[in-house]
N, CA, C and O of each residue as an XYZ file, in Angstrom:
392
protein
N     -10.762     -2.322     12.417
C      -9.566     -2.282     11.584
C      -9.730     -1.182     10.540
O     -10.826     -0.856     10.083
N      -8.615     -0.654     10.209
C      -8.745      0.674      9.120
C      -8.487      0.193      7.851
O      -7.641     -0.695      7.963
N      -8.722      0.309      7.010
C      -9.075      0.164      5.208
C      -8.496      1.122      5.236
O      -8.333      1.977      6.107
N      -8.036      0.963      3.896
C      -7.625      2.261      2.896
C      -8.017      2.075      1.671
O      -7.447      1.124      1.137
N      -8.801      2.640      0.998
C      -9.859      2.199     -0.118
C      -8.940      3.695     -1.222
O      -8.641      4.850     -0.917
N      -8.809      3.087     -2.199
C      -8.427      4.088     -3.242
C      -9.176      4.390     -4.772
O     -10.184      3.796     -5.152
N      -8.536      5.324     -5.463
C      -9.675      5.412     -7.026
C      -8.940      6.140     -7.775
O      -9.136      7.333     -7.542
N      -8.079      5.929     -8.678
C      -7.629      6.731     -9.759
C      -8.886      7.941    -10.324
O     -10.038      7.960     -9.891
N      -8.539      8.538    -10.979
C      -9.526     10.222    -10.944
C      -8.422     10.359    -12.304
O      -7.208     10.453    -12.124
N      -9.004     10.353    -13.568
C      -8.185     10.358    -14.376
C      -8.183     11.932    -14.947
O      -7.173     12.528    -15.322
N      -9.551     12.470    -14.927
C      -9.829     13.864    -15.536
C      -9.335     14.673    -14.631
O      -9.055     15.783    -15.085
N      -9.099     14.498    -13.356
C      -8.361     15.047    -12.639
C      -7.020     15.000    -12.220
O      -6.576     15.733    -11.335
N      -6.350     14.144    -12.840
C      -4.993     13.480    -12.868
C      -4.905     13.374    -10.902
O      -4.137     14.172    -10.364
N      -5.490     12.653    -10.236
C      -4.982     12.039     -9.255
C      -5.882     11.309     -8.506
O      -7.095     11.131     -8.618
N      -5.012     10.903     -7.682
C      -6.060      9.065     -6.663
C      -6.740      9.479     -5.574
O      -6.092      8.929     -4.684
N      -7.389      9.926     -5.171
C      -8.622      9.354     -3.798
C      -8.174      8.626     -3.023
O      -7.644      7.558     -3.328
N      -8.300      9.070     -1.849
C      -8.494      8.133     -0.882
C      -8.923      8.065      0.234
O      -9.140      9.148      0.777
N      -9.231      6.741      1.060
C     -10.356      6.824      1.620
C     -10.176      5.859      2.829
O     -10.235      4.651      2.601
N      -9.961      6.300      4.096
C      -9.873      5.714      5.190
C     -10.841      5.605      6.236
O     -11.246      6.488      6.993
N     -11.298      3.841      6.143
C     -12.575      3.449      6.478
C     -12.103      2.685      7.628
O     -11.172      1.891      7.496
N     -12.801      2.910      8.973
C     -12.750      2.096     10.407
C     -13.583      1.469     10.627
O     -14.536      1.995     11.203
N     -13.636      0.237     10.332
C     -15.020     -1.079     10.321
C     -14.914     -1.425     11.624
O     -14.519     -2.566     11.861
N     -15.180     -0.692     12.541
C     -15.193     -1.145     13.763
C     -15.875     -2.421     14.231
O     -16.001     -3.268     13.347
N     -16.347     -2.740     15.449
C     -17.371     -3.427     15.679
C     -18.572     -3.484     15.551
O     -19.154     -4.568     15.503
N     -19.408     -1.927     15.442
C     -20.894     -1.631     15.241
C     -21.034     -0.178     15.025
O     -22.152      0.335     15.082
N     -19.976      0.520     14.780
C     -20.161      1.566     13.876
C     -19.060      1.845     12.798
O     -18.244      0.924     12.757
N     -18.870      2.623     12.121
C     -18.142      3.001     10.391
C     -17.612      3.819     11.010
O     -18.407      4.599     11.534
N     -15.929      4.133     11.325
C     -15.830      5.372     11.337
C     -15.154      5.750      9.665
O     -14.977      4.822      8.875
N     -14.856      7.051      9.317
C     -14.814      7.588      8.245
C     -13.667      8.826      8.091
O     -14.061      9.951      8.399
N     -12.085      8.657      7.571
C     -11.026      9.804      7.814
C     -11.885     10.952      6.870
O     -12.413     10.950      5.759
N     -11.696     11.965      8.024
C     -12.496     13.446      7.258
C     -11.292     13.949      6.361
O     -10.286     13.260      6.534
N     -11.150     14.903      5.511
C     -10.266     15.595      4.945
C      -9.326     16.222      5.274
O      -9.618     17.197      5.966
N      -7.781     16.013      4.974
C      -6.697     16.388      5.449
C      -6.923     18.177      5.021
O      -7.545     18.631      4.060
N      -6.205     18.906      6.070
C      -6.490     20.690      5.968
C      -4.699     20.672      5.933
O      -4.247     19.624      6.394
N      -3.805     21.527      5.527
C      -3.068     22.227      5.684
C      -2.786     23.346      6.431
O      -3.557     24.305      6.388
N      -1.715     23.367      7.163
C      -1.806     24.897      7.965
C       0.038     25.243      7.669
O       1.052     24.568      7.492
N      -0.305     26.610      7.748
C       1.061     27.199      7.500
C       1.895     26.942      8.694
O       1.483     27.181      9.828
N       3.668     26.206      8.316
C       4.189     25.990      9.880
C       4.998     27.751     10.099
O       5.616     28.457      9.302
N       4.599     27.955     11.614
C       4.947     29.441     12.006
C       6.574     28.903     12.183
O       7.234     29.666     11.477
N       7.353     28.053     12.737
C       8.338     27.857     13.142
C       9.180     26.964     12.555
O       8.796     25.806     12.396
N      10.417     27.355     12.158
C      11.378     26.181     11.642
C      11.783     25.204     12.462
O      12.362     25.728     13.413
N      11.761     24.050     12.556
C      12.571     23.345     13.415
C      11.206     22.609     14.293
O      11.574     21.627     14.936
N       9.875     22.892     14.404
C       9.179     22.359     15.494
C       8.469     21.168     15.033
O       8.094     20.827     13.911
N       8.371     20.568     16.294
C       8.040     19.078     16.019
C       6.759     18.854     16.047
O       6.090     18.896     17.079
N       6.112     18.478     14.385
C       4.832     18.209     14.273
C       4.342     16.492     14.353
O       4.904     15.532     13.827
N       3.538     16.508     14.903
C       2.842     15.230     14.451
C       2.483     14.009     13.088
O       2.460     14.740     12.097
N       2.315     13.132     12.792
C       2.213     12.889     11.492
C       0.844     13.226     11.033
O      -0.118     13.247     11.801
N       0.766     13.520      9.619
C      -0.638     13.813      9.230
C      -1.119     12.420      9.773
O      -1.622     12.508     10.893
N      -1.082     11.157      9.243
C      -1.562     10.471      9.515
C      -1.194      9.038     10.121
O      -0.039      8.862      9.734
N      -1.518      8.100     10.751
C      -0.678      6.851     10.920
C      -1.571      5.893     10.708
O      -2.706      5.800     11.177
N      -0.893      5.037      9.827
C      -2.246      3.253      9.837
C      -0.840      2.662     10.202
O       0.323      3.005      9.992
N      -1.743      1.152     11.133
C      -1.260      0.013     11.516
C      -0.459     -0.509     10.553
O      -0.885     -0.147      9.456
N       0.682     -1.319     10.440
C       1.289     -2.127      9.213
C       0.070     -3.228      7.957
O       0.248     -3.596      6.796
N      -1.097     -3.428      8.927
C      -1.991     -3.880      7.699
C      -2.830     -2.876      6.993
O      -3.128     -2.866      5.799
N      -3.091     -2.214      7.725
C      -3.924     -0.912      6.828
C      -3.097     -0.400      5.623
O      -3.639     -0.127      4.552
N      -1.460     -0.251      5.883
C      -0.730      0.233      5.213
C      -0.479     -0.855      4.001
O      -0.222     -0.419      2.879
N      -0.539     -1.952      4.183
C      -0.372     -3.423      3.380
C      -1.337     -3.018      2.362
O      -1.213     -2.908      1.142
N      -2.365     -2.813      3.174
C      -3.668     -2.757      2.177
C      -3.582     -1.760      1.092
O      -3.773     -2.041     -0.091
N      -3.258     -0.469      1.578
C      -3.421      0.609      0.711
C      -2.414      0.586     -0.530
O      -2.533      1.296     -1.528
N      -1.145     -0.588     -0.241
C       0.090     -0.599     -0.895
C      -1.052     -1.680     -2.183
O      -1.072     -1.644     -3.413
N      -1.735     -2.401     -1.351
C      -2.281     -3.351     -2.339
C      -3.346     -2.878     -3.284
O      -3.505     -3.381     -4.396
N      -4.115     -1.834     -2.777
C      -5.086     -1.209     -3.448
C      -4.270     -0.522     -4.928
O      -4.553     -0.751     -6.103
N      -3.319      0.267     -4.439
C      -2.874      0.759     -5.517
C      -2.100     -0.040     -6.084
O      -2.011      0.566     -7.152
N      -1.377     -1.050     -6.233
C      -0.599     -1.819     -6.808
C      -1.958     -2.018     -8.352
O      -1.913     -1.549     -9.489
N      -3.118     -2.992     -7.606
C      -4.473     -3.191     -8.106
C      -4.637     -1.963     -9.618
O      -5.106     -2.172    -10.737
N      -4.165     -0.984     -9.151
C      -4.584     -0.063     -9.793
C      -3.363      0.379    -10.789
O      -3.283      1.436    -11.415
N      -2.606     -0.506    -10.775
C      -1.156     -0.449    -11.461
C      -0.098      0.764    -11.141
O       0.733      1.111    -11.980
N      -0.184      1.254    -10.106
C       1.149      1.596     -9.627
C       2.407      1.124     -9.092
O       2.440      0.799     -7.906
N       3.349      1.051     -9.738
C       4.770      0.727     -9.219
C       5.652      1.465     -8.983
O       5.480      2.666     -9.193
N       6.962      0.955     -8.437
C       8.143      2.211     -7.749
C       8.404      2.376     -8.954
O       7.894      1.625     -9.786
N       9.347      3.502     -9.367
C       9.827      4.089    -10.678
C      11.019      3.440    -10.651
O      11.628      3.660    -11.698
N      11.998      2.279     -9.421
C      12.759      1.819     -9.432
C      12.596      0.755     -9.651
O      13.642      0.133     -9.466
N      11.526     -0.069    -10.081
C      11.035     -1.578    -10.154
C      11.586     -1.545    -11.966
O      11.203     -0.801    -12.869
N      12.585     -2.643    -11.991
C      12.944     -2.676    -13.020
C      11.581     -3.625    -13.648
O      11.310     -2.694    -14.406
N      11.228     -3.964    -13.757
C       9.808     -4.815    -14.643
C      10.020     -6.242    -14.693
O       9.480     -6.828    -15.632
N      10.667     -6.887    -13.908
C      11.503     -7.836    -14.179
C      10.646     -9.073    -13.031
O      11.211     -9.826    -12.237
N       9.410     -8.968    -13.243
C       8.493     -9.743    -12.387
C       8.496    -10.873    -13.050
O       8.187    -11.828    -12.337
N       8.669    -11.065    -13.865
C       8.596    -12.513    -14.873
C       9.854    -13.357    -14.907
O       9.870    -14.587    -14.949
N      10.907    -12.554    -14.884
C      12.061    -13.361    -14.610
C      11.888    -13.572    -12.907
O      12.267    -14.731    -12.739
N      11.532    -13.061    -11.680
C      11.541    -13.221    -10.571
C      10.894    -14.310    -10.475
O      11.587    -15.168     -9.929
N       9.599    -14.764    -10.836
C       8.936    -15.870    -10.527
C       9.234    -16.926    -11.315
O       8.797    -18.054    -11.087
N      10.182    -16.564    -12.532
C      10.715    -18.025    -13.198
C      11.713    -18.447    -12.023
O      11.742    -19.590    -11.569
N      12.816    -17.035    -11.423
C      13.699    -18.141    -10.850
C      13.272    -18.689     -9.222
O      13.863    -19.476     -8.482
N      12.154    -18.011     -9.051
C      11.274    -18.699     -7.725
C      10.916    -20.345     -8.047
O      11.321    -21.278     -7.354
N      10.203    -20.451     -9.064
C       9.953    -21.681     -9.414
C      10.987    -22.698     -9.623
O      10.912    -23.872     -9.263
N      12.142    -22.031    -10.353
C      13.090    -23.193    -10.213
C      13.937    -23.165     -8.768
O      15.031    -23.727     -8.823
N      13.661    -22.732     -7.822
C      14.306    -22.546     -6.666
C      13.386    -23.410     -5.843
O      14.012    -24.373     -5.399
N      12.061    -23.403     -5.468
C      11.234    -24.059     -5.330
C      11.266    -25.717     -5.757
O      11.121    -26.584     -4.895
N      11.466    -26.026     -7.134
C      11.691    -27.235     -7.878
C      13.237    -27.954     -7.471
O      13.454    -29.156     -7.617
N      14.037    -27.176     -7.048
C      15.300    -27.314     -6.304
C      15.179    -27.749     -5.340
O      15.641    -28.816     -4.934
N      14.336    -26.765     -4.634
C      14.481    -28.020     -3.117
C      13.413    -28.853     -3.129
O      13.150    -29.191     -1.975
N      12.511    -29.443     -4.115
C      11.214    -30.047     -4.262
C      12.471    -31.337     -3.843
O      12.606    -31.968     -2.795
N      13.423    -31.399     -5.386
C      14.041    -32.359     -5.353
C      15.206    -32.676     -4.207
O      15.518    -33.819     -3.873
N      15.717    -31.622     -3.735
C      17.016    -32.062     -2.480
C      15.824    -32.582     -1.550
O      16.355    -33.040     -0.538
N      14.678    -32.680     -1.484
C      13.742    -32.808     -0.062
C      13.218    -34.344     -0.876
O      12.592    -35.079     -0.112
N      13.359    -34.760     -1.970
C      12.795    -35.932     -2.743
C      11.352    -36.160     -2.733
O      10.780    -37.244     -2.624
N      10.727    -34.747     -2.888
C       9.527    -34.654     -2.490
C       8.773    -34.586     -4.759
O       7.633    -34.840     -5.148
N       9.853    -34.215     -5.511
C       9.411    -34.237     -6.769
C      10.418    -35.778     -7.262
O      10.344    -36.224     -8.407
């Protein structure tokens, strides 16, 4: 399975990262992305890179960890889980389980 291991780099103003393949009995290890100039407009390149939907979970989680959010996340995590809880406590009671 592929990891995505990350690290804020503050003196350098940016994040690291680090794509680890814990295989079965060996490590594999993503080498360093290169750039190349595209000769042609219009031609169809490959993606730099692709992870599975959990690798990608992960890396979303690594940096979250590290306090990054969308610039569209209104901050409003505290009101979300108040009205989870009373939504939750809602059907505790339609289910007569509170």
């Amino acid at each position: 399975m592929i990891k995505a291991h990350t690290n804020i780099e503050f003196l350098q103003d940016c994040v690291s990262f680090w794509l680890v393949d814990e295989g079965d009995r060996k490590r594999g290890i993503g080498l360093p992305v290169t750039m190349q100039i595209q000769e042609a407009e219009g031609m169809f390149h490959e993606p730099t890179f692709r992870l599975n939907t959990a690798a990608a979970q992960e890396m979303f989680e690594q940096l979250w960890r590290q306090g990054f959010r969308s610039k569209h996340d209104n901050g409003n995590a505290d009101a979300l889980d108040a009205a989870r809880r009373e939504h939750i406590g809602d059907l505790r009671k339609a289910a007569k389980l509170a």
